[in-house]
C-alpha positions as a LaTeX table, in Angstrom:
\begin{tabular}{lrrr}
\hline
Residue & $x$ (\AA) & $y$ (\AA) & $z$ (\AA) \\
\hline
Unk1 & 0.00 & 0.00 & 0.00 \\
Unk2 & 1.16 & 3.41 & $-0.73$ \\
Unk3 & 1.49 & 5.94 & 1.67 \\
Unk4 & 0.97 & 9.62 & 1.75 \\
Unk5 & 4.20 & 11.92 & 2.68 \\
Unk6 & 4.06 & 12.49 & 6.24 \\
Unk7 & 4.85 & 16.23 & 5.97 \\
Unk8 & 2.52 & 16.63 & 3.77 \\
Unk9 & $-0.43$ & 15.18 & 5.58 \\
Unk10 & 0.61 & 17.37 & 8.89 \\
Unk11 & 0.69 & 21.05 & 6.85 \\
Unk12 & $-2.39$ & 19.83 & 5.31 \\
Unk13 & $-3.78$ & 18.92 & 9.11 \\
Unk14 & $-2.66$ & 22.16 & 10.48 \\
Unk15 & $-4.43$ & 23.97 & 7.01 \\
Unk16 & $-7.73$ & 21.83 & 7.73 \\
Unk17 & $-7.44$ & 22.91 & 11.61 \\
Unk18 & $-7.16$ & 26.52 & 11.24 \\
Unk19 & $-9.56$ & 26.58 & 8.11 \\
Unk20 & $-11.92$ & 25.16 & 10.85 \\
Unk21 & $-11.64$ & 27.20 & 13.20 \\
Unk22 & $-12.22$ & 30.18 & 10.71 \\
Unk23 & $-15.17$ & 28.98 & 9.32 \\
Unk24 & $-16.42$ & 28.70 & 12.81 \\
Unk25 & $-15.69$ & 32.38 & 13.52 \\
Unk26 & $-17.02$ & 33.23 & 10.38 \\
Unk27 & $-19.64$ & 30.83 & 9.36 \\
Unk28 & $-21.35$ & 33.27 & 6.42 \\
Unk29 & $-17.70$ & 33.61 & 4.52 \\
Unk30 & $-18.88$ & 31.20 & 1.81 \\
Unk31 & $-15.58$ & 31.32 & 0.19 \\
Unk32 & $-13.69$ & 30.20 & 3.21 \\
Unk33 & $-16.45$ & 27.27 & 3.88 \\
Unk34 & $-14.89$ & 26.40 & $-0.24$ \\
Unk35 & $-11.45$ & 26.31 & 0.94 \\
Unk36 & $-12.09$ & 24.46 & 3.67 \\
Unk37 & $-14.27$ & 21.53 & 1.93 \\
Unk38 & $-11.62$ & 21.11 & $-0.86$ \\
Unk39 & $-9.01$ & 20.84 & 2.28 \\
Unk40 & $-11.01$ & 18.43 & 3.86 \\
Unk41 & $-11.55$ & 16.44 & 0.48 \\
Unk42 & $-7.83$ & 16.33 & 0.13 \\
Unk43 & $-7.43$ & 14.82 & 3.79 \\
Unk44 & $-9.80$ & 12.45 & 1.95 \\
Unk45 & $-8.37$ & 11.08 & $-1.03$ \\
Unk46 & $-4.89$ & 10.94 & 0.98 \\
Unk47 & $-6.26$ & 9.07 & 3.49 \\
Unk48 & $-8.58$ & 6.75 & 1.62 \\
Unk49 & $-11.43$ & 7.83 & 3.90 \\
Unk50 & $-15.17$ & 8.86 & 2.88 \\
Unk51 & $-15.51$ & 11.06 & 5.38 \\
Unk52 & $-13.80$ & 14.35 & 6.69 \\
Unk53 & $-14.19$ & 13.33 & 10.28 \\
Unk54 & $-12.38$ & 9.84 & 9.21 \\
Unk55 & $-10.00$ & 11.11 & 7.28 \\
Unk56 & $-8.94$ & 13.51 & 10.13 \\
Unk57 & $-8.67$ & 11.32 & 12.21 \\
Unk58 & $-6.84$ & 8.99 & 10.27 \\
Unk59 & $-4.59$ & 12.01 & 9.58 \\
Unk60 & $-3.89$ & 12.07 & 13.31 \\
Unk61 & $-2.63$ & 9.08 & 13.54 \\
Unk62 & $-0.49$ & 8.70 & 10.51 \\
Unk63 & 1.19 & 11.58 & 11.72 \\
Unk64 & 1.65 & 10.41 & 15.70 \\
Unk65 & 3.26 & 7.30 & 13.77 \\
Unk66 & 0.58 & 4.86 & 14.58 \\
Unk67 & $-0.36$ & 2.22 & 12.19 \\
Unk68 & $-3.62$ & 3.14 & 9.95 \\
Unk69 & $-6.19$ & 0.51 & 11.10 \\
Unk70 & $-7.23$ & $-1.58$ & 7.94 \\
Unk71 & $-10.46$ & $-1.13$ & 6.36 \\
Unk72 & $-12.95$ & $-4.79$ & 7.23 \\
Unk73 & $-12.98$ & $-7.10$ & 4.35 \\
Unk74 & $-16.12$ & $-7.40$ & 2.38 \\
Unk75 & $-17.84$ & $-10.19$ & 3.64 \\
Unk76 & $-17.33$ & $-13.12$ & 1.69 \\
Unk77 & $-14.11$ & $-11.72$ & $-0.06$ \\
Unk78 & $-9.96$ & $-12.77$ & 1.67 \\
Unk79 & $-8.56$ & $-10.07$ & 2.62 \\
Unk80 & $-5.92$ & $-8.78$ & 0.05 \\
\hline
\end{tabular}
C-alpha cells in the first residue's frame, strides 16, 4: 500500500485545523467554507477515507506514527 508523505499530511492537518476554526468564527464567509471543503476532500483522497471526520482522524494518527487501522474485508471476499 502506498502511503501519503508524512509532511505533507501534517501542513495539510494544520491547514484543515485553522480553516476550521475560521469557518467557525465566520460561518457566512462562503468562500472560506470552499477552501475548507476542498481541504477536507484532500485529507480524503490521501487518506482513503469517505468522510472528513475519518480522514482527520486517520490524519492524526499517521502523523503520531501509529499504524492506519485496515479497512474490514467485504464479507465473503480474503482479505488482500
Amino acid at each position: 500500500m502506498l502511503l501519503p508523505d508524512r509532511n505533507t499530511v501534517d501542513r495539510l492537518l494544520r491547514h484543515y485545523r485553522a480553516q476550521e476554526r475560521t469557518v467557525l468564527a465566520r460561518p457566512w464567509d462562503l468562500s472560506a467554507r470552499r477552501r475548507f471543503e476542498d481541504t477536507a476532500y484532500t485529507l480524503c483522497v490521501l487518506m482513503g477515507e469517505r468522510t472528513a471526520r475519518e480522514a482527520v482522524l486517520a490524519a492524526e494518527r499517521y502523523v503520531a506514527g501509529t499504524r492506519p487501522v485496515s479497512p474490514p474485508a467485504l464479507e465473503g471476499l480474503p482479505r488482500a
